[in-house]
Backbone as CSV, one residue per row, in Angstrom:
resi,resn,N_x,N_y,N_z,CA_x,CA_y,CA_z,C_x,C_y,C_z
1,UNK,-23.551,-66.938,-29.113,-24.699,-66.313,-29.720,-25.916,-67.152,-29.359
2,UNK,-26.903,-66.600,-28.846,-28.069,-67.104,-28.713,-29.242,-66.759,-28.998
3,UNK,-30.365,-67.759,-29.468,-31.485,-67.113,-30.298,-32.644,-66.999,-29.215
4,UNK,-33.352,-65.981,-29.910,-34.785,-65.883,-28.845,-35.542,-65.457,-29.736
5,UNK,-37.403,-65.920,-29.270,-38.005,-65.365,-30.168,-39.375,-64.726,-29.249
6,UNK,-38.695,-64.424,-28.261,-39.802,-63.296,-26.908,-39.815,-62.227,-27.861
7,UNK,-40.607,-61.754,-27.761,-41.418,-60.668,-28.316,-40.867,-58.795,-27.708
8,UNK,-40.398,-59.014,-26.210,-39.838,-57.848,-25.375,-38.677,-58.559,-24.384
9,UNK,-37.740,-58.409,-24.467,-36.886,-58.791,-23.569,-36.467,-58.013,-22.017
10,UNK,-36.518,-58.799,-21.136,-36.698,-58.307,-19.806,-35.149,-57.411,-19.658
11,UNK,-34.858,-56.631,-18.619,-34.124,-55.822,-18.212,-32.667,-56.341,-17.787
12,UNK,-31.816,-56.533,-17.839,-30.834,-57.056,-17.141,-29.973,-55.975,-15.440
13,UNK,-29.176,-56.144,-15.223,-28.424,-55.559,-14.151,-27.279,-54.560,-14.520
14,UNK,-26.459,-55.118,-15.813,-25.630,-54.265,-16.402,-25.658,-53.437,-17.739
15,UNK,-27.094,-53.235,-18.027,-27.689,-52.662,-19.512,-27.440,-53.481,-20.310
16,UNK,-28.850,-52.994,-20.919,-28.964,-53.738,-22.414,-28.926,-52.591,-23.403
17,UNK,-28.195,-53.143,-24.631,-28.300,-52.152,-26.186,-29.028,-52.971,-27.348
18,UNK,-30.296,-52.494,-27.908,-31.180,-53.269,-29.031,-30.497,-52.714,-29.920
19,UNK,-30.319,-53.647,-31.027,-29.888,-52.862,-32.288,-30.934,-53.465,-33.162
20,UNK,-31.217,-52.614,-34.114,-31.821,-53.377,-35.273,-31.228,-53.171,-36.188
21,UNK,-31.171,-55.030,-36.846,-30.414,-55.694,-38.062,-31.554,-56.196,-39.110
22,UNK,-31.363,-55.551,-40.514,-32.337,-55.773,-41.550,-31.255,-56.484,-42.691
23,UNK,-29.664,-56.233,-42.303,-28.970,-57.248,-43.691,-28.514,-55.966,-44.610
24,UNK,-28.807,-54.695,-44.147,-28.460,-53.559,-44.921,-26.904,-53.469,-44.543
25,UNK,-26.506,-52.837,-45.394,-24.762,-52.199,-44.900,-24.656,-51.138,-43.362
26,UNK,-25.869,-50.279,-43.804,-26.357,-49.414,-42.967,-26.592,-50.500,-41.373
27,UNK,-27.171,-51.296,-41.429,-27.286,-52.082,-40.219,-26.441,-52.693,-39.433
28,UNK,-25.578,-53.238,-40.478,-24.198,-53.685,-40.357,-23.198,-52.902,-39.785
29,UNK,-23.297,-51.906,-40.175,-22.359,-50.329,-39.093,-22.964,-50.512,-38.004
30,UNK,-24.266,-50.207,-37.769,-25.218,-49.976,-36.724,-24.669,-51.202,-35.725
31,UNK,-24.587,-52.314,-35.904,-23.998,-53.510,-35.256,-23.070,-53.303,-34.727
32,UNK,-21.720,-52.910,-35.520,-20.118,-52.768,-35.223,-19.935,-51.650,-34.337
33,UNK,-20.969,-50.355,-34.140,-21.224,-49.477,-33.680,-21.538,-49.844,-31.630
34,UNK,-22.568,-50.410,-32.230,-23.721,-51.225,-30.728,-22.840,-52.254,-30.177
35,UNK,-21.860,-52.907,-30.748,-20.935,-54.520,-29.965,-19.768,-53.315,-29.301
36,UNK,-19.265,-52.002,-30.243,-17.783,-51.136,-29.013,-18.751,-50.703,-28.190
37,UNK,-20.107,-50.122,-27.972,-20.746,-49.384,-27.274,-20.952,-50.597,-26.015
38,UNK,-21.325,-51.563,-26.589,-21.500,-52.614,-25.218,-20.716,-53.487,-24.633
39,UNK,-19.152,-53.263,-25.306,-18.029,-53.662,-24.606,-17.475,-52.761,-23.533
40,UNK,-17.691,-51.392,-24.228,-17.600,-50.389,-23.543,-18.342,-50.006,-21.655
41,UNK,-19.369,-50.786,-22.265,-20.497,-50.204,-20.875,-20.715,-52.033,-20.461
42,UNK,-20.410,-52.666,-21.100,-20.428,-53.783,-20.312,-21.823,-54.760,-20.264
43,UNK,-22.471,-53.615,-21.343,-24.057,-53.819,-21.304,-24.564,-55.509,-22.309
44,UNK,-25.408,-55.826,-22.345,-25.969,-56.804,-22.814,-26.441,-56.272,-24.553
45,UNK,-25.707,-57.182,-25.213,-26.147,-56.937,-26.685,-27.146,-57.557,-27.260
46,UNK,-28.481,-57.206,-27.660,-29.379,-57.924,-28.440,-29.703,-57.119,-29.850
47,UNK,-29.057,-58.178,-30.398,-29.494,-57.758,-32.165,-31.111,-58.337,-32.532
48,UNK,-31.842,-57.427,-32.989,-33.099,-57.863,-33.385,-33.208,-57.749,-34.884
49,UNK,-33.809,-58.756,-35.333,-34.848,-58.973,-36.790,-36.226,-58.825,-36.910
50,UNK,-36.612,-58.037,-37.423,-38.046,-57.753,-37.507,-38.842,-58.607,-39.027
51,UNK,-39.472,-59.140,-38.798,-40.163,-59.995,-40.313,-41.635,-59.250,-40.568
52,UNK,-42.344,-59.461,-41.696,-44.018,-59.725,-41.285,-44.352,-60.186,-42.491
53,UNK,-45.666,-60.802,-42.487,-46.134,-61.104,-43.760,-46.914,-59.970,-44.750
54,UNK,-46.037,-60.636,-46.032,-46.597,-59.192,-47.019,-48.030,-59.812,-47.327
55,UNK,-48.457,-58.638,-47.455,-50.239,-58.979,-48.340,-49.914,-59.188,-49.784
56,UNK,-50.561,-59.908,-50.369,-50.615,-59.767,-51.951,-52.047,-60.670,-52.108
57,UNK,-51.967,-59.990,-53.561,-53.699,-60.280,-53.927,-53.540,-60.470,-55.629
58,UNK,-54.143,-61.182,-56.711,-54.467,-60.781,-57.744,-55.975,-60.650,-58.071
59,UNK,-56.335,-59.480,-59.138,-57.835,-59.077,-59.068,-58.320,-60.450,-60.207
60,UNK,-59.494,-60.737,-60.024,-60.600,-61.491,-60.576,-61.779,-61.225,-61.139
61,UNK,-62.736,-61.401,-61.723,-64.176,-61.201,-62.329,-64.371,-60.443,-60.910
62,UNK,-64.325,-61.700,-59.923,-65.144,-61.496,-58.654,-64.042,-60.695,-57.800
63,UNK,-63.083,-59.637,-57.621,-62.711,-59.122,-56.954,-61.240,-59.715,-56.748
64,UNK,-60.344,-58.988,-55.892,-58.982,-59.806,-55.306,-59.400,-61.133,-54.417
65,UNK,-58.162,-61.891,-55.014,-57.869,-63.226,-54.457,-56.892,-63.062,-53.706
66,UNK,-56.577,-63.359,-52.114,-55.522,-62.569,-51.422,-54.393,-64.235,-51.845
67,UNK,-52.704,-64.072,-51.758,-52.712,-65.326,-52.251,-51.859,-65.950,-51.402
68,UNK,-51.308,-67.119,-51.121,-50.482,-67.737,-50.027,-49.181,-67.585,-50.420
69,UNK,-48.060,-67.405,-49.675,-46.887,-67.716,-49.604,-46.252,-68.666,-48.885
70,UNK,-45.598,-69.528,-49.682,-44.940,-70.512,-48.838,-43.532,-70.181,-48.534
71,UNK,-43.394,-69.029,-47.916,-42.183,-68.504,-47.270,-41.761,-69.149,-46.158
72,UNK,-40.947,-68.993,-45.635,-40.894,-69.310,-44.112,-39.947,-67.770,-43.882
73,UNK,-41.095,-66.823,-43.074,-40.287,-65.356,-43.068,-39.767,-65.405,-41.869
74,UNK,-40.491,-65.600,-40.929,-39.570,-66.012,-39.103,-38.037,-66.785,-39.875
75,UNK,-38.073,-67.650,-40.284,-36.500,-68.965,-40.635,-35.866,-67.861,-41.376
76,UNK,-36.222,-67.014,-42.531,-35.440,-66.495,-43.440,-34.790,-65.468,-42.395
77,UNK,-35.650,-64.508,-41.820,-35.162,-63.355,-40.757,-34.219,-64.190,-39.903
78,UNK,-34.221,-65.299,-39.290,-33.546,-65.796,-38.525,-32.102,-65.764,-38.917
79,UNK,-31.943,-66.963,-40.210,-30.796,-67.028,-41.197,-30.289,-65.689,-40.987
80,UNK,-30.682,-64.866,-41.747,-30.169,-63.744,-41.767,-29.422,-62.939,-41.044
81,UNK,-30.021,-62.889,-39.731,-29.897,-62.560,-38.714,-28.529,-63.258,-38.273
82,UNK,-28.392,-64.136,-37.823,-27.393,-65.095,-38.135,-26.220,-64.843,-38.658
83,UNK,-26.179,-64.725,-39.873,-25.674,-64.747,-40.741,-25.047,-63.412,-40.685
84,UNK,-25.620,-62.359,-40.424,-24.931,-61.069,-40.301,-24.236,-60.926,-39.171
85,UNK,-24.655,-61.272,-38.329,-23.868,-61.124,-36.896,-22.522,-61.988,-36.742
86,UNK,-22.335,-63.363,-37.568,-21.693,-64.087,-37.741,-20.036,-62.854,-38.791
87,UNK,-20.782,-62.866,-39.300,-19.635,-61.843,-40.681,-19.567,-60.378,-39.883
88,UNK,-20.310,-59.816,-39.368,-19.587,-58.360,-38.425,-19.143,-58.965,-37.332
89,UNK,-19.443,-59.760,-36.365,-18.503,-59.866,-35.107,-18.047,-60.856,-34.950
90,UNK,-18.182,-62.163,-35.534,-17.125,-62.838,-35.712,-17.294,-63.944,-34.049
91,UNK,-18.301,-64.312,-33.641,-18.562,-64.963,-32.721,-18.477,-64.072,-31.232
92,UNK,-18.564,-62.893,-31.392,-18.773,-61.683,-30.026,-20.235,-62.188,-29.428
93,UNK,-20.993,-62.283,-27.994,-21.411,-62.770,-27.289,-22.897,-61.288,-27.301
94,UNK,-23.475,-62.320,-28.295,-24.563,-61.146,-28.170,-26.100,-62.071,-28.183
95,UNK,-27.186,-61.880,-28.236,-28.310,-62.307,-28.441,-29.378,-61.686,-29.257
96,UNK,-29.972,-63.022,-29.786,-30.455,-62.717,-31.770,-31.775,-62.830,-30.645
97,UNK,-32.870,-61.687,-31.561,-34.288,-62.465,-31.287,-34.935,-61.548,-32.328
98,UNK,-35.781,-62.482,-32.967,-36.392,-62.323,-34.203,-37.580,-62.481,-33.774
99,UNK,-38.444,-61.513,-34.354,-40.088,-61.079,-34.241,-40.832,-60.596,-35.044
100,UNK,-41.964,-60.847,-35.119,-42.828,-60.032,-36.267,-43.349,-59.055,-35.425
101,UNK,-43.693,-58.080,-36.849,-43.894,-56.415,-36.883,-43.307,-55.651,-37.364
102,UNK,-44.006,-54.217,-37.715,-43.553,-53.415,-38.496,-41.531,-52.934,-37.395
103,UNK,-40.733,-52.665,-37.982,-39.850,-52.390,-37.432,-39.434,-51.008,-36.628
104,UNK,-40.280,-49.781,-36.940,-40.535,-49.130,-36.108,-41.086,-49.344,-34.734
105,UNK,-42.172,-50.033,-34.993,-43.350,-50.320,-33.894,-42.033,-51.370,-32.768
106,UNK,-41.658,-52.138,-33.527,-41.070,-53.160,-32.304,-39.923,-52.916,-31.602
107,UNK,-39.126,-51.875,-32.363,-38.043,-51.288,-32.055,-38.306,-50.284,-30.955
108,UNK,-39.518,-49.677,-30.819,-39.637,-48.903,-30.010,-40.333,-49.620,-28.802
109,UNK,-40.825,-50.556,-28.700,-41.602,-51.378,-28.283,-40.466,-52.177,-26.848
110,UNK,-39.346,-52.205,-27.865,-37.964,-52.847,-27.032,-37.534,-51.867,-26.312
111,UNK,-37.638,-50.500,-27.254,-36.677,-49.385,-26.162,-37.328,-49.326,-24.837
112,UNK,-38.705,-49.701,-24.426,-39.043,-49.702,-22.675,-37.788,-50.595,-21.831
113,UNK,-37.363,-51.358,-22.722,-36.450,-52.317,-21.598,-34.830,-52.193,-21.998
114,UNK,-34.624,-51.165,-23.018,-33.396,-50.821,-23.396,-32.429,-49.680,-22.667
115,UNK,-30.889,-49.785,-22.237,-30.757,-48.353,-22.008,-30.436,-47.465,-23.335
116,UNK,-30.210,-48.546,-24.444,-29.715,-47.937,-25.635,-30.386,-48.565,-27.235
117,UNK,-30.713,-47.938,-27.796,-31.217,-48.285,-29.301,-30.286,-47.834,-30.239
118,UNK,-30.103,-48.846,-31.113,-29.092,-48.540,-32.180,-29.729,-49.123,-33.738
119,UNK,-29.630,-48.198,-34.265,-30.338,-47.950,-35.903,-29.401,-47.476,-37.039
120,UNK,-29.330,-48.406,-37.818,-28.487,-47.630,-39.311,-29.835,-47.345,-39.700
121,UNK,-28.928,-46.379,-40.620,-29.567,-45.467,-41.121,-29.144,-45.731,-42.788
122,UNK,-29.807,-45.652,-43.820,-29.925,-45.644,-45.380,-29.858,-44.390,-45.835
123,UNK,-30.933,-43.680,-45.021,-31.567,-41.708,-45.715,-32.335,-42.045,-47.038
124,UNK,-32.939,-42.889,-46.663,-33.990,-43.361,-48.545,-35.377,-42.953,-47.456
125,UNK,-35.474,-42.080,-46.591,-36.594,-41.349,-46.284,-37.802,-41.159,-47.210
126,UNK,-38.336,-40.385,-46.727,-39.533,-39.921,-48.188,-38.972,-38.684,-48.855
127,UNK,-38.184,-38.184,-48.427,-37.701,-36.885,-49.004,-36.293,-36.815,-49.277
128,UNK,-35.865,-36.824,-50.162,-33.838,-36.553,-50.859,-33.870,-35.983,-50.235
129,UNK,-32.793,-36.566,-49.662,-31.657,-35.884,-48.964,-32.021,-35.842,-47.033
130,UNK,-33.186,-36.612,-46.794,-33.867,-36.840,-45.401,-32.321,-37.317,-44.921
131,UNK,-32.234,-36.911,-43.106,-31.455,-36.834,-42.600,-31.321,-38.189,-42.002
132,UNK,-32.418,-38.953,-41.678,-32.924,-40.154,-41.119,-34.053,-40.646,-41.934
133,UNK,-34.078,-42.207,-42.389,-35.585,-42.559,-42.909,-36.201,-42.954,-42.032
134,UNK,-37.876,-43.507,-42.353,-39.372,-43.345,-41.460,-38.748,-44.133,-40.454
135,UNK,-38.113,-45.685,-40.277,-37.796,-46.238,-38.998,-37.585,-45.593,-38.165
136,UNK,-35.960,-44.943,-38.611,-35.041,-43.789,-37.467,-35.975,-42.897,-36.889
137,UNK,-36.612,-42.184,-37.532,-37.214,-41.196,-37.650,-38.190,-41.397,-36.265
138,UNK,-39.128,-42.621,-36.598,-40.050,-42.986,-35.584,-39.682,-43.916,-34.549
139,UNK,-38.398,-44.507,-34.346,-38.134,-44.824,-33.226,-37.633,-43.377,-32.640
140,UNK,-36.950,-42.610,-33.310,-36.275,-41.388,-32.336,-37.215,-40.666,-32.045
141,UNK,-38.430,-40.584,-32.541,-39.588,-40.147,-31.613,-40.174,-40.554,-30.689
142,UNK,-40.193,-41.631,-30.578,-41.495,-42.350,-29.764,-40.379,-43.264,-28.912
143,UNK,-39.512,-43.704,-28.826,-38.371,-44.212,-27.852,-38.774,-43.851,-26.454
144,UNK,-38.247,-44.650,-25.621,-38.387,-44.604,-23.886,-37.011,-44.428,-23.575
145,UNK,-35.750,-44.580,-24.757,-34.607,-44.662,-23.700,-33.725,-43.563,-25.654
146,UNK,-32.258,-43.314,-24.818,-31.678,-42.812,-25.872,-31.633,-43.777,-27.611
147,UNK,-31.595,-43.053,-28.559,-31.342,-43.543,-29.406,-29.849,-43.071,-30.548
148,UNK,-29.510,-44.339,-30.924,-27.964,-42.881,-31.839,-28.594,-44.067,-33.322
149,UNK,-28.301,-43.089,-34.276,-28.558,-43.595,-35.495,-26.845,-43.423,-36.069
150,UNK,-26.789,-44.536,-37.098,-25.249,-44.523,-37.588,-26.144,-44.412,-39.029
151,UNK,-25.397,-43.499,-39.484,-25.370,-43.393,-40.971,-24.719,-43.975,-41.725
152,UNK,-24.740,-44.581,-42.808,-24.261,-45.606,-43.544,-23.766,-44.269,-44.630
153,UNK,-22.334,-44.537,-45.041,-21.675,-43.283,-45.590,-22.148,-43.526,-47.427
154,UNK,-23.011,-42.412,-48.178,-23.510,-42.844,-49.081,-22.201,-42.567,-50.240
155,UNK,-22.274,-43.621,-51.241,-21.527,-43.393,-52.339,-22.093,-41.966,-53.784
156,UNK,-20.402,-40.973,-53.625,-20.831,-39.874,-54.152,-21.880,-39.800,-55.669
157,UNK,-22.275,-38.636,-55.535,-22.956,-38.896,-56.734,-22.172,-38.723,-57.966
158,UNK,-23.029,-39.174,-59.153,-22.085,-39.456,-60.664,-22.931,-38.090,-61.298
């Protein structure tokens, strides 16, 4: 496993498959999904983490105070990242690279140099019962190369 923190990763000779990993269950399929697909084709696996910094503010006499976080969101996404790939594949030969930006935007951003994009899916869309939420939704629009979304199988209702 190896980490990177390039922003677009260049093309290889035998395909590459991006997956994006957020730590969801849904992502976690999406992973186990993207490692048979690229054993299969032989292709190059890169799991991505997307971070960014949240805004926050509290209001004052004189207006919002925007306020600092002493996060470390790149290290936490990293961990994570890590950490998931570690517990679904179990030391399988893939490459982590963690970046800031919204996760639509970068995901699609990767598909120029992808032959394949891979996305779990939640369905916590804007609308019950959405088939895909806004990520899926807007990478499977705006993509340069195929995309397959794995649905994360929801628990029935009570």
């Amino acid at each position: 496993m190896s980490t990177d923190s390039t922003a677009t990763p260049t093309r290889t000779d035998y395909g590459r498959i991006v997956v994006g990993v957020d730590g969801s269950d849904a992502s976690k399929d999406a992973l186990r999904w993207a490692h048979r697909q690229a054993t299969y084709t032989g292709s190059e696996l890169v799991a991505v983490g997307v971070w960014s910094y949240v805004t926050m503010s509290y209001p004052t006499m004189s207006g919002y105070v925007p306020t600092v976080n002493d996060i470390d969101l790149e290290g936490d996404t990293r961990a994570l990242l890590e950490q998931v790939v570690k517990e679904v594949l179990d030391g399988a030969p893939v490459r982590l690279v963690v970046t800031e930006g919204h996760p639509a935007e970068v995901l699609t951003r990767f598909s120029e140099s992808a032959d394949l994009v891979v996305l779990g899916c939640r369905g916590h869309g804007g609308f019950v019962g959405a088939l895909v939420g806004s990520v899926s939704q807007h990478v499977v629009s705006h993509a340069s190369c195929p995309v397959v979304v794995v649905r994360h199988p929801k628990e029935p209702h009570r």
